[in-house]
VMD Tcl script that draws the C-alpha trace (Angstrom):
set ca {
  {113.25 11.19 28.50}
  {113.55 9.55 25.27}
  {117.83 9.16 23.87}
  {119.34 8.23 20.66}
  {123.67 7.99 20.92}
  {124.33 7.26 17.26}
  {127.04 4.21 17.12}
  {130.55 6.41 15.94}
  {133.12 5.21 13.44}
  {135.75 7.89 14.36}
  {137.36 9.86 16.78}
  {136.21 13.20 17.30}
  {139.45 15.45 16.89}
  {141.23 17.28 19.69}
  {138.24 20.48 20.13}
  {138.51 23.42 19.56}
  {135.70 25.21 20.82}
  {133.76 25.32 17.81}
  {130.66 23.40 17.15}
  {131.99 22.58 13.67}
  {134.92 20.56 15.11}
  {132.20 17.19 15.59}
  {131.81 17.29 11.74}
  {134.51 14.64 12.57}
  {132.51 12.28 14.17}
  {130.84 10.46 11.44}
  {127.83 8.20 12.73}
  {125.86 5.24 11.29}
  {122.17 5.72 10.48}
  {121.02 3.00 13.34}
  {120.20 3.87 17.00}
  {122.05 2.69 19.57}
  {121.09 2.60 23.00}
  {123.18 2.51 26.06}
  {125.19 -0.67 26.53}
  {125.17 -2.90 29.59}
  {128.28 -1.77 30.50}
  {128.13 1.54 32.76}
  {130.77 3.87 33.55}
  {130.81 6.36 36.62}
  {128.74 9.56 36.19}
  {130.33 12.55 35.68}
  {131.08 15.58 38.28}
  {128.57 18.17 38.51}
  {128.97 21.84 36.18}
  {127.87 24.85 36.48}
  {128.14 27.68 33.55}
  {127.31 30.92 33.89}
  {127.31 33.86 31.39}
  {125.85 37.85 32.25}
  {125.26 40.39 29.65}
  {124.02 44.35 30.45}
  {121.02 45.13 27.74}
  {119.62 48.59 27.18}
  {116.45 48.02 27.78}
  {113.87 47.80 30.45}
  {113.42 44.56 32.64}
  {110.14 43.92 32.64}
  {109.88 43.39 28.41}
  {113.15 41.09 28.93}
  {111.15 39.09 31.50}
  {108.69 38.42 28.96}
  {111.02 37.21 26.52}
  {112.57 34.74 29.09}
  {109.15 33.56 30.24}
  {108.00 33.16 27.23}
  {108.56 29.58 26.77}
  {107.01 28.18 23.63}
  {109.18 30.60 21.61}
  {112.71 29.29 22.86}
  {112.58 27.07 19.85}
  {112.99 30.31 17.77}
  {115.89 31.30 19.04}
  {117.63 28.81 21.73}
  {120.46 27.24 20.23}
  {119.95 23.21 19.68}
  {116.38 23.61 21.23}
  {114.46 22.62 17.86}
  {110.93 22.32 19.88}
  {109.45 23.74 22.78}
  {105.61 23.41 24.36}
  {104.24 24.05 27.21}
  {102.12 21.71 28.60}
  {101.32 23.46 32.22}
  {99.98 26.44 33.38}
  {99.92 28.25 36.63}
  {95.56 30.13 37.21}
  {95.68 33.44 36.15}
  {97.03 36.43 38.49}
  {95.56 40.00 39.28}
  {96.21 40.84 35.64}
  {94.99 37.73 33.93}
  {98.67 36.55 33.57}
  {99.51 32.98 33.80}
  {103.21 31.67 33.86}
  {104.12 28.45 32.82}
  {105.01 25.64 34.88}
  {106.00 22.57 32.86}
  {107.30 21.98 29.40}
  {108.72 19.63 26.84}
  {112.18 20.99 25.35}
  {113.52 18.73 22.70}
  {117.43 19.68 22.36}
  {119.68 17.59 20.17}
  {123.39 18.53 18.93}
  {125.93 15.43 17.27}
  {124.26 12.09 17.96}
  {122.51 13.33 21.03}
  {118.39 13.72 20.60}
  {116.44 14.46 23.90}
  {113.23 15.32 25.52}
  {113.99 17.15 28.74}
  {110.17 17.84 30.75}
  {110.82 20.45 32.44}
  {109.76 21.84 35.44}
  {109.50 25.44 35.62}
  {109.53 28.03 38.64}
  {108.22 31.69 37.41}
  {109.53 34.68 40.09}
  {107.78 37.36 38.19}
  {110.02 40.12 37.28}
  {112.98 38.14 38.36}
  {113.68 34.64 37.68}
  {113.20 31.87 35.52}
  {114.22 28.32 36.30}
  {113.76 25.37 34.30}
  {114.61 22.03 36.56}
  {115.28 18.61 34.33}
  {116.29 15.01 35.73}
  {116.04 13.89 39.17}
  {116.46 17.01 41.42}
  {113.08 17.96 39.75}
  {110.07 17.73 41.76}
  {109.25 14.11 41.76}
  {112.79 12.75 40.43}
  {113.19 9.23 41.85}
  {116.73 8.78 40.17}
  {118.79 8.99 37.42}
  {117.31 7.47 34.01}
  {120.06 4.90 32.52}
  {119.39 6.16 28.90}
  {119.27 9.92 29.59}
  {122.10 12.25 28.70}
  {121.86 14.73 31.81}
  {121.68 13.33 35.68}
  {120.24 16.70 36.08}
  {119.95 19.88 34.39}
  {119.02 23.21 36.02}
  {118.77 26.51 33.78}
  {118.15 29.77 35.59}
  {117.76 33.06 33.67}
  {117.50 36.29 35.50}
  {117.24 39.92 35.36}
  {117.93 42.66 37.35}
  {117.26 46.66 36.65}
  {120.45 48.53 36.68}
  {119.27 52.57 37.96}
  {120.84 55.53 36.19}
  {120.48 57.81 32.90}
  {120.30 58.04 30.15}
  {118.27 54.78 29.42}
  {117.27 51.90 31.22}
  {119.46 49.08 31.93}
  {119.01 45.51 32.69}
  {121.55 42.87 33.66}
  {120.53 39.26 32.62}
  {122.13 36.20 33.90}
  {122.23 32.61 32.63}
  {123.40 30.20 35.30}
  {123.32 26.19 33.94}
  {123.82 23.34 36.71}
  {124.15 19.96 34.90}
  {125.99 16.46 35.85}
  {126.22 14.21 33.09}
  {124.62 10.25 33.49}
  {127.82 9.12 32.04}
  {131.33 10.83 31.10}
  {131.38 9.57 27.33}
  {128.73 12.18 26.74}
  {130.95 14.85 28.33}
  {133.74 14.03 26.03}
  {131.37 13.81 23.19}
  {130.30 17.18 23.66}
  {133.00 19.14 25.09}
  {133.18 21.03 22.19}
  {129.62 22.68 22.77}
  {129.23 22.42 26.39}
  {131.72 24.61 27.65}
  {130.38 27.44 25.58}
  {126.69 27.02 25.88}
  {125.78 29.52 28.14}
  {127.23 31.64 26.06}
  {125.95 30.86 22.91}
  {122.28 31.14 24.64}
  {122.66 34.65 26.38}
  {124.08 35.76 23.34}
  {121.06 34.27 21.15}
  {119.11 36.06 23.37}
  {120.44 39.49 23.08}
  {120.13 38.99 18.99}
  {116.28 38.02 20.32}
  {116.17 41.37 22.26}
  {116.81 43.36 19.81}
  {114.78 41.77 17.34}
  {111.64 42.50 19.40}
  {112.69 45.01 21.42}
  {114.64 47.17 18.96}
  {112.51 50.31 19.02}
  {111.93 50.10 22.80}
  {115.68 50.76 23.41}
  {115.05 54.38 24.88}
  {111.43 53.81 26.53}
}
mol new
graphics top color blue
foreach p $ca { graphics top sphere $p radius 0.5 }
foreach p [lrange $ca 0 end-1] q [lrange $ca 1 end] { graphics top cylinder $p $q radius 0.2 }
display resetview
């Protein structure tokens, strides 16, 4: 996974939760890569965030599994490609099962390949760093140890419309704990930033499906 920290001239004010708080932080033009001198990684996280939508589950699948688009509307995720494919189902379906996310917020620009596991219907999980299949360890000049994303839905039964819950559940451990301080600000309300993104991508595409 490819990392540029930009070198800082300033201390990032005391956050506040808002992504416009690291305006503060004012960095040079230059790369820097990760010094010599390492600190002790960082505890593991987990965030989680649920939202009910009025629609049915199956169309919210889609949106989830629908990889290549979470550039459109995943916040900080300026790219995303699939580059794996699982052989067509049944139906003709395939489901993806690898992809390059490029996420960047501050000074921090990544490329997370990521491993994906399709439960159709139900799950999708996206598995980064070394707890993904064939991890041998964590890279020195990555920002995550790991990173696991899980979205899920689940029908909710009763008139007048149809219901789904969706979950978001993010496991991550930082390589080091300067990049948790660097991006407290953001971190602690990412999950629900994305589910909420999502939602606003719901009902952009599933708008007049609402009562189906």
């Amino acid at each position: 996974m490819a990392l540029r920290l930009l070198p800082c001239r300033a201390v990032v004010a005391r956050s506040t939760g808002s992504i416009s708080n690291i305006t503060n932080l004012t960095c040079a033009s230059a790369p820097l890569r990760r010094s010599f001198i390492t600190l002790p990684s960082s505890e593991p996280q987990r965030l989680t965030a649920t939202r009910t939508l009025p629609y049915p589950a199956e169309p919210l699948y889609d949106l989830i599994a629908d990889v290549d688009s979470y550039s459109s509307f995943v916040p900080y995720c300026s790219r995303s490609r699939v580059t794996r494919w699982t052989d067509p189902d049944s139906t003709g379906r395939r489901y993806p099962t690898l992809a390059d996310l490029h996420v960047g917020w501050g000074g921090f620009d990544e490329v997370f390949t990521s491993h994906l596991r399709c439960v159709p219907g139900e799950s999708v999980e996206a598995v980064s760093g070394e707890t993904a299949p064939g991890g041998t360890g964590p890279d020195a000049s990555a920002v995550f140890r790991s990173l696991v994303t899980r979205w899920s839905v689940r029908s909710i039964a009763g008139p007048p419309t149809p219901r789904t819950e969706v979950h978001l559940a993010i496991n991550f451990q930082f390589t080091n704990p300067l990049y948790g301080a660097v991006s407290a600000a953001v971190s602690d309300r990412i999950a629900g930033m994305m589910i909420e993104a999502f939602e606003k991508r719901a009902l952009e595409k599933l708008g007049s499906q609402r009562r189906l």
